[in-house]
Backbone bond lengths (Angstrom), bond angles and torsions (degrees), N, CA, C in turn:
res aa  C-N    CA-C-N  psi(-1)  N-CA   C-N-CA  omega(-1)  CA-C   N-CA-C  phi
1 X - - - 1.440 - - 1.509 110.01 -
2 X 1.403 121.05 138.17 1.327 114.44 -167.17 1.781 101.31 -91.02
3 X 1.510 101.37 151.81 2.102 84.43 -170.74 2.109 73.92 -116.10
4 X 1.775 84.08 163.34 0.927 99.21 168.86 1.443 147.70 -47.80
5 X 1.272 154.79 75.83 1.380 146.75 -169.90 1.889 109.96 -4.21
6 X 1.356 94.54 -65.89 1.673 121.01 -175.24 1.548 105.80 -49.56
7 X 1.510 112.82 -33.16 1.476 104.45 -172.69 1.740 94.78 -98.01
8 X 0.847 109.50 -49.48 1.709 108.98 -176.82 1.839 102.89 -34.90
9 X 1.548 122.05 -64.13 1.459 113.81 -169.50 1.583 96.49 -84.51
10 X 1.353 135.78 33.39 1.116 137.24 162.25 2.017 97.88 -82.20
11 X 1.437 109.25 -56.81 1.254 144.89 -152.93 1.674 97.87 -70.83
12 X 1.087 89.15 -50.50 1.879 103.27 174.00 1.248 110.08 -56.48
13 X 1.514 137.21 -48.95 1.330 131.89 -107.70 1.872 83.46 -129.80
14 X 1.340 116.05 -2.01 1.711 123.40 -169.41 1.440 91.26 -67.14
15 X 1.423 138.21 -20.26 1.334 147.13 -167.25 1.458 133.45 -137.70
16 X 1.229 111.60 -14.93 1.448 136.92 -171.37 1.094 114.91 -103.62
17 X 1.681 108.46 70.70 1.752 128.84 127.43 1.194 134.31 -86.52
18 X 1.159 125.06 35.39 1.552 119.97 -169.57 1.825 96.09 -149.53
19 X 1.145 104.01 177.41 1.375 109.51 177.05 1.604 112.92 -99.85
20 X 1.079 117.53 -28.26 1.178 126.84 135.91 1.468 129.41 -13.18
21 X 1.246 88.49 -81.67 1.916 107.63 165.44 1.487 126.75 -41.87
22 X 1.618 103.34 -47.28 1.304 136.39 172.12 1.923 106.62 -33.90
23 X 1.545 79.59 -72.97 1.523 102.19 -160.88 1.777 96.14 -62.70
24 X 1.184 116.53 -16.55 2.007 123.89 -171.62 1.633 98.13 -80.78
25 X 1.818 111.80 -42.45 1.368 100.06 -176.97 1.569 115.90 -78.76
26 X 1.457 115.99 -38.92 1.300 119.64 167.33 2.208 117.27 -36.05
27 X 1.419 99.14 -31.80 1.315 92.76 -168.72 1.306 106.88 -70.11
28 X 1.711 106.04 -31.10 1.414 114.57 -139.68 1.352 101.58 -93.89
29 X 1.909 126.53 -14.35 1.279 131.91 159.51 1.220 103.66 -59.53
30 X 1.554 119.22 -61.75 1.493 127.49 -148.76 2.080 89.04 -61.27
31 X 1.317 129.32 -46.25 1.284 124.26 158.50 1.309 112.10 -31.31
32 X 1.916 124.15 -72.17 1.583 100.81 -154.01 1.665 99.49 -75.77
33 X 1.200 121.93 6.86 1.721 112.40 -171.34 1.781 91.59 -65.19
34 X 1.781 88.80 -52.90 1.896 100.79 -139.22 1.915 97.88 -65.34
35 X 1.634 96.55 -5.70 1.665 99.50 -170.45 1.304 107.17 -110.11
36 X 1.907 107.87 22.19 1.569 127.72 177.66 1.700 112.58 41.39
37 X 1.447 111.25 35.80 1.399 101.18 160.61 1.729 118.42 -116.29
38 X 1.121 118.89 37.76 1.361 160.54 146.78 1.732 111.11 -112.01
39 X 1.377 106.64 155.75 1.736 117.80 171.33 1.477 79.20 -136.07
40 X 1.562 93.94 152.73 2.133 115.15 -175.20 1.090 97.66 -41.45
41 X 1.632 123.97 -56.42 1.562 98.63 -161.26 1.504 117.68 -84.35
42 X 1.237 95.53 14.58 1.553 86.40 -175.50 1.777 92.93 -111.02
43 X 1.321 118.77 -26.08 1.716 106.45 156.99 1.713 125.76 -48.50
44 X 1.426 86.19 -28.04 1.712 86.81 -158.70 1.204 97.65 -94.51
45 X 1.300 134.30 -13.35 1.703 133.71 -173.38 1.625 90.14 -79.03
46 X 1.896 121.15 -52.38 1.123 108.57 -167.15 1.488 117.55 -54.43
47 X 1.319 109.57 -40.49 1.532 118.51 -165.00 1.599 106.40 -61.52
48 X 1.445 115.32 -37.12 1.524 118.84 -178.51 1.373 112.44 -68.45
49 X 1.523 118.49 -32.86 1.553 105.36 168.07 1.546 116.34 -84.53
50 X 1.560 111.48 40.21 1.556 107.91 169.94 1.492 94.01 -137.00
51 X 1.530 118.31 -14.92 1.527 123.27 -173.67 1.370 118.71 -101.39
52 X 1.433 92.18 -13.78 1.798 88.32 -156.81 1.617 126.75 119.01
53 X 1.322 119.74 125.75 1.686 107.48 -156.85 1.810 88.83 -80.19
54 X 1.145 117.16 -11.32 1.905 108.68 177.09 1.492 107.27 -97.68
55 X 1.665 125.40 19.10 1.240 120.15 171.61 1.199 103.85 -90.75
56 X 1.533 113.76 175.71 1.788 125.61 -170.43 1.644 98.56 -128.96
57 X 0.753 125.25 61.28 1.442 130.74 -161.57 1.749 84.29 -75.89
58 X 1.270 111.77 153.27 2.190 124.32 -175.07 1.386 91.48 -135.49
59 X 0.944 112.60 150.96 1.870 134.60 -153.11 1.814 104.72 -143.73
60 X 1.387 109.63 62.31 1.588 95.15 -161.76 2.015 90.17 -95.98
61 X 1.437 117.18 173.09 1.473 131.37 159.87 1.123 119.27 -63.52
62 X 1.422 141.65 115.51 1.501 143.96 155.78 1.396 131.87 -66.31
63 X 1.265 96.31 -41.06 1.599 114.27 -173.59 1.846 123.50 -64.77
64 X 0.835 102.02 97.02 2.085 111.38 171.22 1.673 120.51 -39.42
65 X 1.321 90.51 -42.30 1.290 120.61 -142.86 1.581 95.08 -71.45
66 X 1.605 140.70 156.62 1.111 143.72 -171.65 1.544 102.50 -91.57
67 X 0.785 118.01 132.68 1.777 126.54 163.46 0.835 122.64 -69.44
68 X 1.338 122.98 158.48 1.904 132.26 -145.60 1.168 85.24 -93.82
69 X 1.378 136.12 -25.65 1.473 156.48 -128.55 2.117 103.21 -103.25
70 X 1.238 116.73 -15.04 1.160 132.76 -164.02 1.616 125.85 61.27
71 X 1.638 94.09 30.61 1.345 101.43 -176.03 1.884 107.01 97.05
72 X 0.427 128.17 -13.77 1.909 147.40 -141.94 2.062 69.85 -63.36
73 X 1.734 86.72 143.32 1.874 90.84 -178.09 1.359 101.31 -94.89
74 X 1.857 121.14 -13.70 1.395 125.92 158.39 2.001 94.64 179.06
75 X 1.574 84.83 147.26 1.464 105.79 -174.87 1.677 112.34 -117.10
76 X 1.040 125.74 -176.18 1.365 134.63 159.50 1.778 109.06 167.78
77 X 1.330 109.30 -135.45 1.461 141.40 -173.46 1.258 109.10 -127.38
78 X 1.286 101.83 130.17 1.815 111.59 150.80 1.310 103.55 -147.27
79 X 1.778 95.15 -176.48 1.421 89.67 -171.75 1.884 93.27 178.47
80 X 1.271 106.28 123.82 1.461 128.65 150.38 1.780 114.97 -18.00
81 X 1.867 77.08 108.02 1.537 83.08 166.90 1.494 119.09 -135.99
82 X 1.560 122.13 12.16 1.446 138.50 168.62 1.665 111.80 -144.14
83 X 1.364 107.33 176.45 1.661 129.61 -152.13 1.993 64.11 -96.40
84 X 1.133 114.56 173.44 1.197 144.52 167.81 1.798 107.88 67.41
85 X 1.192 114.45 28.59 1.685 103.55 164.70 2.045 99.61 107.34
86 X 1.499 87.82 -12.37 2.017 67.99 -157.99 1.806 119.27 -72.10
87 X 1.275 111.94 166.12 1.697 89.17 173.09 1.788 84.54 -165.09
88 X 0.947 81.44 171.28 1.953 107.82 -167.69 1.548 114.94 -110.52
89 X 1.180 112.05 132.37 1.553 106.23 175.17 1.957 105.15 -142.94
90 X 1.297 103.78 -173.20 1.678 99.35 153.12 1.529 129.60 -98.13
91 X 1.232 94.75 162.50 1.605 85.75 -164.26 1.134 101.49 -83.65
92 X 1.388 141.04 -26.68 1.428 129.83 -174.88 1.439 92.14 -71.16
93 X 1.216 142.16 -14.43 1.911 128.86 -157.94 2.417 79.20 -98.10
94 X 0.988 133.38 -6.65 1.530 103.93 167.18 1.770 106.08 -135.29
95 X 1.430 114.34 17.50 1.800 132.84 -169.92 2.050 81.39 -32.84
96 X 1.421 89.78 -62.84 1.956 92.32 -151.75 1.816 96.67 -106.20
97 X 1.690 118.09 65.92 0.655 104.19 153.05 1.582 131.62 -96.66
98 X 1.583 90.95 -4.86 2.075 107.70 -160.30 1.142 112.92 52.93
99 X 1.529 120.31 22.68 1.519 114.06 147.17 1.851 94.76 103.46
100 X 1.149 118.99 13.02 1.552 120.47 -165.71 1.840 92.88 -123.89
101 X 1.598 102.08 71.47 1.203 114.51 168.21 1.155 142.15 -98.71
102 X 1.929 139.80 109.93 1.152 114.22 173.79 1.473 136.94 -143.21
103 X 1.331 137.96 -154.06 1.373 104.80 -148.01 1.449 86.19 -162.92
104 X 1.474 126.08 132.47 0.865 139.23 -131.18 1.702 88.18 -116.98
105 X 1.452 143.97 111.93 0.921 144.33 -143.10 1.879 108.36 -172.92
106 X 1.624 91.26 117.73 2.161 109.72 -157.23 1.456 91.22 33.00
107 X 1.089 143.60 65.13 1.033 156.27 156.64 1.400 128.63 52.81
108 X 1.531 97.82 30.57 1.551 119.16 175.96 1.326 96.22 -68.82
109 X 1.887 112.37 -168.68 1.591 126.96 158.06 2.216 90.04 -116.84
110 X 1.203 91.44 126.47 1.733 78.28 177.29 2.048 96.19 -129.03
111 X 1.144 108.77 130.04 1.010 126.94 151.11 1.655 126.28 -24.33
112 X 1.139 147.31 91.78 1.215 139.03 161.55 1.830 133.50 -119.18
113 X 1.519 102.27 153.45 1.909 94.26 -139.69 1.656 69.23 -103.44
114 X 1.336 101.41 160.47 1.371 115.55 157.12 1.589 137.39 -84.48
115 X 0.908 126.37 103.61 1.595 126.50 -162.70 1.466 119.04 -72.30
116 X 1.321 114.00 -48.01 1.175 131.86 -171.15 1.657 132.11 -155.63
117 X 1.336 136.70 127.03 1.427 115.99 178.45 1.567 102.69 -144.71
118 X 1.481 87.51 143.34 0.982 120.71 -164.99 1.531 120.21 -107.97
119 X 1.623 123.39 70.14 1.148 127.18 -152.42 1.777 120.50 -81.63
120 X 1.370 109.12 -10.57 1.248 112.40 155.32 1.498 127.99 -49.51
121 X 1.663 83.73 -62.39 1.763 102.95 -160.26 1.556 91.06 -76.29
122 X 1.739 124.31 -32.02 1.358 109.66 -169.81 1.662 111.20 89.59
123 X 1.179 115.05 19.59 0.921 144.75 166.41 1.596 126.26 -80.20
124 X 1.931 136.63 139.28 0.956 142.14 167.98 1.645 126.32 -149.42
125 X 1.272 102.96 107.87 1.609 101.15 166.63 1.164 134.29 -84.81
126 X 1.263 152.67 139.61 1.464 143.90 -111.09 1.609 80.28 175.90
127 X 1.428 100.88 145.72 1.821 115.93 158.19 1.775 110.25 -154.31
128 X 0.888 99.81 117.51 1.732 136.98 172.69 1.591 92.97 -77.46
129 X 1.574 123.36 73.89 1.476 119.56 171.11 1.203 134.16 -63.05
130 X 1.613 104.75 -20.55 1.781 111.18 170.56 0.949 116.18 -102.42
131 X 1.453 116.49 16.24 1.881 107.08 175.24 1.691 97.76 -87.34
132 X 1.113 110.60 157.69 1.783 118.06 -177.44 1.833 99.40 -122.91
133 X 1.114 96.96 70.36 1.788 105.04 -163.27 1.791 99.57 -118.46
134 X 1.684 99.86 97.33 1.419 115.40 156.58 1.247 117.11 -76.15
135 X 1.219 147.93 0.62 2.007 138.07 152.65 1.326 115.44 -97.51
136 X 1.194 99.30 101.54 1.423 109.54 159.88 1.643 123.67 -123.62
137 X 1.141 102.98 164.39 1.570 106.87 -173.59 1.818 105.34 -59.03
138 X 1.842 112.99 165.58 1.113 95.72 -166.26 1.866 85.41 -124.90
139 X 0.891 145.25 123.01 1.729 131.14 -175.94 1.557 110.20 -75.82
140 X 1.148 126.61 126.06 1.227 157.59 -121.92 1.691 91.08 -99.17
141 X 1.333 130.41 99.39 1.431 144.83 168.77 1.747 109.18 -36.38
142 X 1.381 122.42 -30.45 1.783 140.37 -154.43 1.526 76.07 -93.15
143 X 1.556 105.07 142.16 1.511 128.17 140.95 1.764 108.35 -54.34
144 X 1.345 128.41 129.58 1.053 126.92 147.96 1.870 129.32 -31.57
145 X 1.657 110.85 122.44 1.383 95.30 -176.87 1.087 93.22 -131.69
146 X 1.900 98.09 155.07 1.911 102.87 177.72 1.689 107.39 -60.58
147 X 1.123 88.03 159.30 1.938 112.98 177.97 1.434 105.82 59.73
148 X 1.683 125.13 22.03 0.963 122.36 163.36 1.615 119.36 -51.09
149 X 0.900 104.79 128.10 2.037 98.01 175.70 1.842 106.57 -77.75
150 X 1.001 119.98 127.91 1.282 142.67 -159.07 1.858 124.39 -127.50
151 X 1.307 124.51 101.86 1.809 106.51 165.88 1.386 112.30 -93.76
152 X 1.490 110.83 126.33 1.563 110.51 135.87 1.159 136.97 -84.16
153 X 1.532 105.65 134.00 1.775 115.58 -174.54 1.655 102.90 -113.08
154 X 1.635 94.59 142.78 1.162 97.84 167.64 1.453 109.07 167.15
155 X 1.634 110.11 -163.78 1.546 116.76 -174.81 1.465 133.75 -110.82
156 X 1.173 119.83 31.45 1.351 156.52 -119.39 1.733 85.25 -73.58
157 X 1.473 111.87 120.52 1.302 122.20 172.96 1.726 107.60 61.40
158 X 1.611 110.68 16.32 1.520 116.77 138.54 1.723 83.00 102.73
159 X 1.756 91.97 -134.12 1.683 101.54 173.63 1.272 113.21 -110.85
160 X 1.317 129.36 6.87 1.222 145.41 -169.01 2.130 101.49 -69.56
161 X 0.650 112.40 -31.29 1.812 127.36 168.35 1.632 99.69 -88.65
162 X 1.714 130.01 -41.13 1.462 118.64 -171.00 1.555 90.89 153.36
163 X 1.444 112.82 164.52 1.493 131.17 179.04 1.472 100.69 -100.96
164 X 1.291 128.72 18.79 1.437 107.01 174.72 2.057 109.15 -108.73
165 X 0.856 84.70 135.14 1.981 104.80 155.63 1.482 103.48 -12.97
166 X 1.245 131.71 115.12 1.137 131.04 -179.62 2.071 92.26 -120.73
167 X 1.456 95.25 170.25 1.476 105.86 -169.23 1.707 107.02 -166.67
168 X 1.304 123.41 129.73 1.422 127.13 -170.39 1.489 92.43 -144.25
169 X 1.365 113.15 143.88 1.282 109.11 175.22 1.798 105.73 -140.96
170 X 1.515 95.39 166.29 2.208 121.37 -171.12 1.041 104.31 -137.09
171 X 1.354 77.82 -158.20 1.849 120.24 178.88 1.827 88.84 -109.51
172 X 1.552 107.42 169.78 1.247 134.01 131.91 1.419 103.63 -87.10
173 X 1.771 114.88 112.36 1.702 124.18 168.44 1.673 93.49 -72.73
174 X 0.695 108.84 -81.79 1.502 116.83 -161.02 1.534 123.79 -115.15
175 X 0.943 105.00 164.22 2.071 106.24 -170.42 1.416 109.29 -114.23
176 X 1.326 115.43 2.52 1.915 119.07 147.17 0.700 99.83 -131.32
177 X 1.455 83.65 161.36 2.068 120.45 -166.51 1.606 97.24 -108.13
178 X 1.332 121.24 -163.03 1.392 144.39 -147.08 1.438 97.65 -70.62
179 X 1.451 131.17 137.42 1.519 126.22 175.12 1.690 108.08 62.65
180 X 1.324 114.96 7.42 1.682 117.09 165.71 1.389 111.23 86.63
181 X 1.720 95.35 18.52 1.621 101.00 179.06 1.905 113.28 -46.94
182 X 1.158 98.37 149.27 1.649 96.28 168.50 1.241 122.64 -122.70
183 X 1.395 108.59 9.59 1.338 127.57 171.84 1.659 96.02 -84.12
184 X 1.150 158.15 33.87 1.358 154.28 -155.35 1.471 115.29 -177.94
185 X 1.254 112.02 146.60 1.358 120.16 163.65 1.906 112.87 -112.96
186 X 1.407 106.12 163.36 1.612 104.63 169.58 1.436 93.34 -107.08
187 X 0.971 114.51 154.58 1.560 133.65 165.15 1.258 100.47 -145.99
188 X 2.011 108.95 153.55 1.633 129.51 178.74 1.413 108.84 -95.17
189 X 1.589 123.69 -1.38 1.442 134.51 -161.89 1.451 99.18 -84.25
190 X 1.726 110.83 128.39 1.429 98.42 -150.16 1.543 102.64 -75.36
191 X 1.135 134.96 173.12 1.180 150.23 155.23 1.519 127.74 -129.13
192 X 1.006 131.11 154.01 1.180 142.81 172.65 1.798 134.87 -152.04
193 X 1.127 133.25 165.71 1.320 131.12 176.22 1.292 101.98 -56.09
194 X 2.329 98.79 121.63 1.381 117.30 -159.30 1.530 133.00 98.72
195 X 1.084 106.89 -27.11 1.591 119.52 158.30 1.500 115.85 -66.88
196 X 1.653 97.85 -26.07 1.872 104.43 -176.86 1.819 110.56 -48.20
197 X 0.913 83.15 117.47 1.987 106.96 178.22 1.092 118.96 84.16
198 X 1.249 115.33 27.51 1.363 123.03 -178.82 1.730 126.12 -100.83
199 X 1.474 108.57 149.26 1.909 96.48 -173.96 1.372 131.55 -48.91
200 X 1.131 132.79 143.41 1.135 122.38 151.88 1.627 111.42 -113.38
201 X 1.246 113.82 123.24 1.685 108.10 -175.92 1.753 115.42 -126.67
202 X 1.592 111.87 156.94 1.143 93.50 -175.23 1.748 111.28 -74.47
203 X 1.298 112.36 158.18 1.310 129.90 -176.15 1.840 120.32 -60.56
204 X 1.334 95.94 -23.47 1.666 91.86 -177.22 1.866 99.51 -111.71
205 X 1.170 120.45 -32.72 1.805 128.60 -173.53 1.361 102.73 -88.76
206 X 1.560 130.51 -34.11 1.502 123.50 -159.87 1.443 123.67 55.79
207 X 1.536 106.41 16.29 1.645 116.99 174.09 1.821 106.59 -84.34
208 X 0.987 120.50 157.89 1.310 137.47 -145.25 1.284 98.23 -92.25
209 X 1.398 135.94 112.60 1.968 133.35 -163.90 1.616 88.93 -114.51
210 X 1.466 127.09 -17.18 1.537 109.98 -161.57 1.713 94.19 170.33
211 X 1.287 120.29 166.80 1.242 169.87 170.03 2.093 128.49 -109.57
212 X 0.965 84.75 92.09 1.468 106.05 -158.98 1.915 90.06 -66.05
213 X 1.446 104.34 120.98 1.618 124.28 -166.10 1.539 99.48 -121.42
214 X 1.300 116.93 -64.52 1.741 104.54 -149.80 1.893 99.80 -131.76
215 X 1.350 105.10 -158.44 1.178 111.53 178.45 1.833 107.71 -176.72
216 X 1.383 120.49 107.78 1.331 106.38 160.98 1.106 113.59 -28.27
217 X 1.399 113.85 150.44 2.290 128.46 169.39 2.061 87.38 -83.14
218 X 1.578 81.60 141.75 1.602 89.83 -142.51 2.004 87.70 -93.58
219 X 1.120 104.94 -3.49 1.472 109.69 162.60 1.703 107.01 -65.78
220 X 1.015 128.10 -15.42 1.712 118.99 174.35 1.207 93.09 -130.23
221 X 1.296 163.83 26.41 1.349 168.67 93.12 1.290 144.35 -124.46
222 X 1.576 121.61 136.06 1.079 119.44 156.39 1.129 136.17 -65.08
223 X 1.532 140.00 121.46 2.132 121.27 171.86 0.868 98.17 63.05
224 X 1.588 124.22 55.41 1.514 133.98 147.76 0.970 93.22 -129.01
225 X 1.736 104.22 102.91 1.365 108.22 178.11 1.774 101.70 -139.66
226 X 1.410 120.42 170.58 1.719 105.83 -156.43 1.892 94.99 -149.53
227 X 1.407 120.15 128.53 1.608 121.32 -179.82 1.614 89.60 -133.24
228 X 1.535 96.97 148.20 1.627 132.77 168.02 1.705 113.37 -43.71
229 X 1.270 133.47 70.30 1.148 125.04 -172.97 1.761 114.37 -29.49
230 X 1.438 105.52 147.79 1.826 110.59 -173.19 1.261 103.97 -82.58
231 X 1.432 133.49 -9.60 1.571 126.43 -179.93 1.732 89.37 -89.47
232 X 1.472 139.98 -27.61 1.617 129.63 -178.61 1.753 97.65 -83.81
233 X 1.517 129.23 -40.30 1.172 113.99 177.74 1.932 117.57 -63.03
234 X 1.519 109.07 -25.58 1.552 102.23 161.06 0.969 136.13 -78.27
235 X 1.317 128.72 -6.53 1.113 130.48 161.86 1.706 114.70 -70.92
236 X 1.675 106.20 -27.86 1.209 95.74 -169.85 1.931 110.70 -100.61
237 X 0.903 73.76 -6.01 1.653 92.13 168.78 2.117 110.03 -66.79
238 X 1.745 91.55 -55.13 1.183 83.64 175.23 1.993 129.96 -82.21
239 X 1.297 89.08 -8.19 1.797 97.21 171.58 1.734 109.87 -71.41
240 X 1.598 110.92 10.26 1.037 120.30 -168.42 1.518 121.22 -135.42
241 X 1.215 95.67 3.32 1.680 123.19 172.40 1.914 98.48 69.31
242 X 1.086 122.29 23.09 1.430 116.64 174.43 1.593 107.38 -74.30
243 X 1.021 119.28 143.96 1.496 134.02 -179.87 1.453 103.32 -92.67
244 X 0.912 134.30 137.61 1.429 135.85 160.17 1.324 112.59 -100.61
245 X 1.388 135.61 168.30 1.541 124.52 169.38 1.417 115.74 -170.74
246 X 1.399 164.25 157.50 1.273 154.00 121.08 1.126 107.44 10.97
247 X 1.533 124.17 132.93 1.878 124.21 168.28 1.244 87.22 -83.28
248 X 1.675 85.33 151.18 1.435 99.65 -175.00 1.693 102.03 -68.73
249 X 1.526 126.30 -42.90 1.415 120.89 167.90 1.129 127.72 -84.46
250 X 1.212 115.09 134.79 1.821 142.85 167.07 1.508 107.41 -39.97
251 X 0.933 144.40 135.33 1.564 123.53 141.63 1.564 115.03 -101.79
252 X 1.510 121.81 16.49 1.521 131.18 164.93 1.374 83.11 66.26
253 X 0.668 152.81 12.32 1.854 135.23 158.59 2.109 88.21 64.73
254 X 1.308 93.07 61.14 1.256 97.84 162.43 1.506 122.38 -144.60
255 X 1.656 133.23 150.87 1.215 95.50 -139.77 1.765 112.35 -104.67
256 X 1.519 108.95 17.63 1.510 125.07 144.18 1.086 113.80 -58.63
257 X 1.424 122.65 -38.45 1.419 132.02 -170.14 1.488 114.23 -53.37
258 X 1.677 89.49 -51.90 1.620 108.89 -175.72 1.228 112.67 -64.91
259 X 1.612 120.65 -33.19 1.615 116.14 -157.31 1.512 104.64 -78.76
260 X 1.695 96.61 -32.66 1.585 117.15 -176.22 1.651 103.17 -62.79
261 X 0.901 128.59 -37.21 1.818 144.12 -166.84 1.426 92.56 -83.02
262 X 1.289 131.24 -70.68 1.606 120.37 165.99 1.071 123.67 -28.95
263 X 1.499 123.05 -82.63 1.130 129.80 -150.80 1.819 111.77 -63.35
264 X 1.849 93.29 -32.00 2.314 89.52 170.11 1.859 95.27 -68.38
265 X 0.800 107.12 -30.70 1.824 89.23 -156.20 1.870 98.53 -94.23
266 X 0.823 136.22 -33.80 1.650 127.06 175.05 1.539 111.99 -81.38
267 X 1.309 111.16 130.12 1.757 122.71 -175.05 1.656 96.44 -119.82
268 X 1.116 95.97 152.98 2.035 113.27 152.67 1.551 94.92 -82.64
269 X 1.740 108.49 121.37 1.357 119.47 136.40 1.120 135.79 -103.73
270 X 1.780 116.31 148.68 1.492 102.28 -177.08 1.671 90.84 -159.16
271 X 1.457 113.56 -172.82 1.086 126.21 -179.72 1.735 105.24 -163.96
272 X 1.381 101.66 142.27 1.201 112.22 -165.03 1.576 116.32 -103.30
C-alpha cells in the first residue's frame, strides 16, 4: 500500500531539528524506498522536504538480496469492473511497469494492456481482452456513510504470505481523505502493502464503496487507512467511455454469493 508522502515527513519531523536528525530521516526513507514502500518520486519528494525544495536528492536501490516478491518490478490488486476484459487498479501499483502487465487469472498468467492513467487521482484502467469474464464488481448507487460495514479484498504483501484472496473488514470512519480530499473515503479495514487497487465493497450488497489507495505510517496510527470514493472512480470511468451496468449474476445477497463474486472478479497484478 503506498503511504502518504505528507504523513511520512510528518513522522520524521516529531524530532528532526538537528542535522543529526536530518541524516537519521534520510536513512530511514532511503530504507522504506529500497523495501519498495515508497516509489522514486515519492522518495525524492520526501527527501526534498528535509533538503530543500532546490535540492536534488537521488533515491537509488541498496538491497542484493532477492525479494519475497519473486523479483516482481511491482505487484498489487485489481479487479473487474466491466463486460469486455476491463479492470481497475492504482496507478502507482503498475507506474514502472513499461507497459509489460499481468494478472493472474483461474490461475493462468494473462496479459493486460493499459488503457488509461490517471496520475492525479492514482488511478488505472487496464483490459484483459481474452478473458471471457461475466462477474464484475457493480459501483454502489448510495453515497458512502460513516459506520458503514465494509470488506477489503486483496493481496496484501503479494504471494509472499500465500496466493489466496485475502479479505479484512470496518467501518467507513470518515467521508474525507488526506488534506479534506472528497474524492476519498477513510476506512479501519486493515490494509497493507499489496492491497493497492484493490475493492472495497459494502458488506451486505457487494457493490463497490471505494478502491483501496493509501494508508497512514502506522507508527502515528493505527486503521487510518484511505480508498478512491466509487462516485470519483465513475466519473473517471466515464471520461473513458467505460460503460458500467448490472452484473449479469446475482449473488442473492448471500454470503457464498459474495465470496463467489469476489474471488471471479479480483486478480493479483504485477509486472516483472
Amino acid at each position: 500500500m503506498r503511504i502518504s508522502v505528507i504523513f511520512i515527513i510528518l513522522s520524521l519531523f516529531v524530532v528532526s531539528n538537528a542535522n543529526a536528525s536530518k541524516s537519521s530521516d534520510l536513512r530511514k526513507i532511503d530504507r522504506m524506498y529500497d523495501d519498495g514502500l515508497l516509489t522514486r518520486t515519492e522518495c525524492v519528494k520526501a527527501k526534498k522536504k528535509i533538503l530543500g525544495s532546490n535540492s536534488t536528492p537521488t533515491c537509488k536501490k541498496t538491497s542484493t538480496k532477492k525479494a519475497n516478491n519473486k523479483n516482481f518490478t511491482s505487484q498489487g490488486t485489481a479487479f473487474f469492473i466491466a463486460k469486455g476484459g476491463y479492470l481497475l487498479t492504482n496507478y502507482h501499483v503498475v507506474e514502472d511497469c513499461d507497459a509489460n502487465v499481468k494478472i493472474k487469472y483461474n490461475r493462468d498468467t494473462i496479459d493486460a494492456e493499459i488503457i488509461s492513467n490517471d496520475r492525479h487521482l492514482d488511478m488505472s484502467l487496464l483490459r484483459a481482452s481474452s478473458v471471457r469474464n461475466n462477474k464484475f464488481l457493480k459501483l454502489s448507487n448510495d453515497e458512502p456513510k460513516k459506520l458503514q460495514r465494509v470488506i477489503a479484498v486483496g493481496y496484501p504483501f503479494g504471494k509472499f504470505v500465500s496466493d489466496d484472496l485475502k479479505f479484512t473488514s470496518g467501518i467507513i470512519s470518515a467521508l474525507k481523505g488526506i488534506d479534506d480530499s472528497s474524492s476519498m473515503i477513510q476506512v479501519d479495514a486493515a490494509l497493507n502493502p499489496g492491497n493497492s487497487g484493490g475493492p472495497i465493497v459494502d458488506e451486505e450488497t457487494g457493490d463497490l464503496v471505494g478502491v483501496a489507495n493509501m494508508k497512514l505510517d502506522s507508527s502515528i496510527s493505527e486503521g487510518t487507512n484511505f480508498a478512491i470514493k466509487a462516485s470519483t472512480i465513475e466519473n473517471f470511468l466515464t471520461s473513458n467511455k467505460v460503460k458500467t451496468s448490472a452484473r449479469y449474476l446475482s449473488f442473492a445477497k448471500s454470503r457464498k454469493g459474495l465470496l463467489d463474486l469476489l474471488e471471479s472478479s479480483t486478480v493479483f497484478i504485477y509486472c516483472e
